[in-house]
Each structure stands twice: as structure tokens, then as C-alpha cells.
C-alpha positions as CSV (number, residue, x, y, z in Angstrom):
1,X,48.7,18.0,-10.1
2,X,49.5,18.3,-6.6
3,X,47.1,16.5,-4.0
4,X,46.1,18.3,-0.6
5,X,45.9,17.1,3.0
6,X,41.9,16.6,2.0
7,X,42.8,14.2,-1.3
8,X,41.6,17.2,-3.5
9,X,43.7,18.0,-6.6
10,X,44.7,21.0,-6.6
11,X,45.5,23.5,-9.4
12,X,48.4,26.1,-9.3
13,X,47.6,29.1,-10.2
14,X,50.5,32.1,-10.2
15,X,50.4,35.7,-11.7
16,X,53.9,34.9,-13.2
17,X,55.2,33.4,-16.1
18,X,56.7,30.5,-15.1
19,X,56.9,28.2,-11.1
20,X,60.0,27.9,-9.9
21,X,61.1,24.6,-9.9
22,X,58.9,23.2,-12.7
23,X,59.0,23.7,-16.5
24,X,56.1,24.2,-18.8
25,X,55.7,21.0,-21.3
26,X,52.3,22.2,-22.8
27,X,50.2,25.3,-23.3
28,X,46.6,24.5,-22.9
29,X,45.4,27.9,-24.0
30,X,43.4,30.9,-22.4
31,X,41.0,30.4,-19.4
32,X,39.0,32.4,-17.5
33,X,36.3,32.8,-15.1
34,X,33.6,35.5,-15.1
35,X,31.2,36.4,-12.3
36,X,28.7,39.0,-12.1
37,X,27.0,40.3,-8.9
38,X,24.5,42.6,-7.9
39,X,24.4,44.7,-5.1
40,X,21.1,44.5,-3.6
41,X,19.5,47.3,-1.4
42,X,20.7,45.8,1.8
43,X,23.9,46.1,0.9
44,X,23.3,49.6,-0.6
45,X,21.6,50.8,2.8
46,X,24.4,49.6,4.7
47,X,27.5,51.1,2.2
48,X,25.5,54.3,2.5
49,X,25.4,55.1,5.5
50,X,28.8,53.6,5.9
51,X,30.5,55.9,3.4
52,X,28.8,59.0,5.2
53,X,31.4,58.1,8.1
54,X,34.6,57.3,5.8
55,X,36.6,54.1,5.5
56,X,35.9,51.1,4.6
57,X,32.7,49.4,3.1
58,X,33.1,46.1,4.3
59,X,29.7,44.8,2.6
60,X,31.3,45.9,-0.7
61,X,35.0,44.4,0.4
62,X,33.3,40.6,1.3
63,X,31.2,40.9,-1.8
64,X,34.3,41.6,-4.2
65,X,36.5,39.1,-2.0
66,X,33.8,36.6,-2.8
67,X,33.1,37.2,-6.5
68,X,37.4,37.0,-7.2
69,X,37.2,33.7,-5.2
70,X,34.3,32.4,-7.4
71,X,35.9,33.7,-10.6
72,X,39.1,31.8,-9.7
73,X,37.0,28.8,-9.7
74,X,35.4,29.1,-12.5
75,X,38.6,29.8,-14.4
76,X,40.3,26.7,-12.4
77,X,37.5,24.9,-13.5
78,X,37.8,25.6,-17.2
79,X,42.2,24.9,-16.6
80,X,41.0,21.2,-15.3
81,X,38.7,20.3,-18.2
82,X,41.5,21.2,-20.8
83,X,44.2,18.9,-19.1
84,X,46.1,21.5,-17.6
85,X,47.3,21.7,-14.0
86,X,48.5,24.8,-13.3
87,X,47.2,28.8,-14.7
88,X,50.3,31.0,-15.2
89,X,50.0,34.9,-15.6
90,X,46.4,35.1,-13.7
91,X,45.0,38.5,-13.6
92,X,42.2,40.0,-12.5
93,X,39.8,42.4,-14.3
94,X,36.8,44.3,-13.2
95,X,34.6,46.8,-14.0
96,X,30.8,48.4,-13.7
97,X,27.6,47.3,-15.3
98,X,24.8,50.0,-14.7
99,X,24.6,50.9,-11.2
100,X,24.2,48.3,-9.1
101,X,26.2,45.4,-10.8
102,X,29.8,44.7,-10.6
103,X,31.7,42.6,-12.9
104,X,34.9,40.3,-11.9
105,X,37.2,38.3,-14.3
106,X,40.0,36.5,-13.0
107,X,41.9,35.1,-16.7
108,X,45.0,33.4,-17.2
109,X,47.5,30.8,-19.4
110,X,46.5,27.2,-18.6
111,X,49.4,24.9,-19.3
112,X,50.7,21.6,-18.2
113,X,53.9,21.6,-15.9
114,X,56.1,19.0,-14.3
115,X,58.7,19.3,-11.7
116,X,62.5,19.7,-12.6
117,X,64.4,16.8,-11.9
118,X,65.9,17.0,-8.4
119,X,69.6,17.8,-8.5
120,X,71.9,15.6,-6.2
């Protein structure tokens, strides 16, 4: 795991198969992070009378911003407690739930990786 300027580890997380540089020695299994928000009538109002001009909603676009950021988290979180450091192949996934609720999954491959050995 990789340490940031704050002392935090930190998790890598890429949407492809491998990190260049590093080679997988275990594979942890499937993670993933769910979040589900509702839309409340504030924010309803607002993107109403937004989408009567065009453009873009920016209630809805912080709200979705923030619910992938949280589901990242949450599927870091779940990377961490089964030894791995680093999620390979993250995607995201979303859809509807009734009306007013929105649904965010970000899912992934948690494995172990270490650095190749430097060259030279």
C-alpha cells in the first residue's frame, strides 16, 4: 500500500486490468460499494425549474458526484478488510429506484500487488 503526504494508506483503484509497473500476486475477490440516495423536494424544485431553461442540473450532477465518491469508499473499504491493496477493473453502475431514488454501484477485482523490481 502506498502512504500519502497525510500518512493515510491509500488504495489503488484503476478501471484496468493490470498497473503498470506492478504485478498481481493475489486475487482477493469481488468488492463493491453500494449507495442509494434520495432526491428530496429541494432538490426536485430546483432541477425543475432548471430543466425548463436547458443544460445542466447541477443539484442532480453534485448529488451523483457525491454518491460515486461514497460508493468508491465503501468498495475501498471492503478491498482493505480483505488484505488487498489495490481494486483493478472498477466500474460503475447505476440505475432508478421509483421516482425519486437513484442507485450508484462502483464494483471491482480486489487483489494484492507489488512493484516490479527496478531495472538497472
Amino acid at each position: 500500500m502506498r502512504i500519502n503526504p497525510e500518512g493515510v494508506l491509500c488504495m489503488i483503484v484503476s478501471t484496468t486490468n493490470f498497473i503498470a509497473g506492478h504485478t498481481v500476486k493475489q486475487t482477493m475477490g469481488e468488492v463493491f460499494g453500494v449507495v442509494v440516495r434520495s432526491r428530496g423536494l429541494g432538490y426536485n424544485v430546483v432541477a425543475s425549474l432548471r430543466a425548463l431553461g436547458g443544460g445542466e442540473i447541477k443539484e442532480y450532477t453534485s448529488l451523483l458526484e457525491s454518491a460515486r465518491r461514497q460508493a468508491v469508499d465503501r468498495m475501498v473499504e471492503r478491498a482493505r478488510d480483505l488484505g488487498a491493496n489495490a481494486v483493478l477493473t472498477m466500474r460503475f453502475d447505476s440505475s432508478e429506484i421509483g421516482t425519486i431514488m437513484s442507485e450508484v454501484v462502483a464494483y471491482g477485482t480486489a487483489v494484492v500487488v507489488e512493484p516490479l523490481p527496478q531495472e538497472g
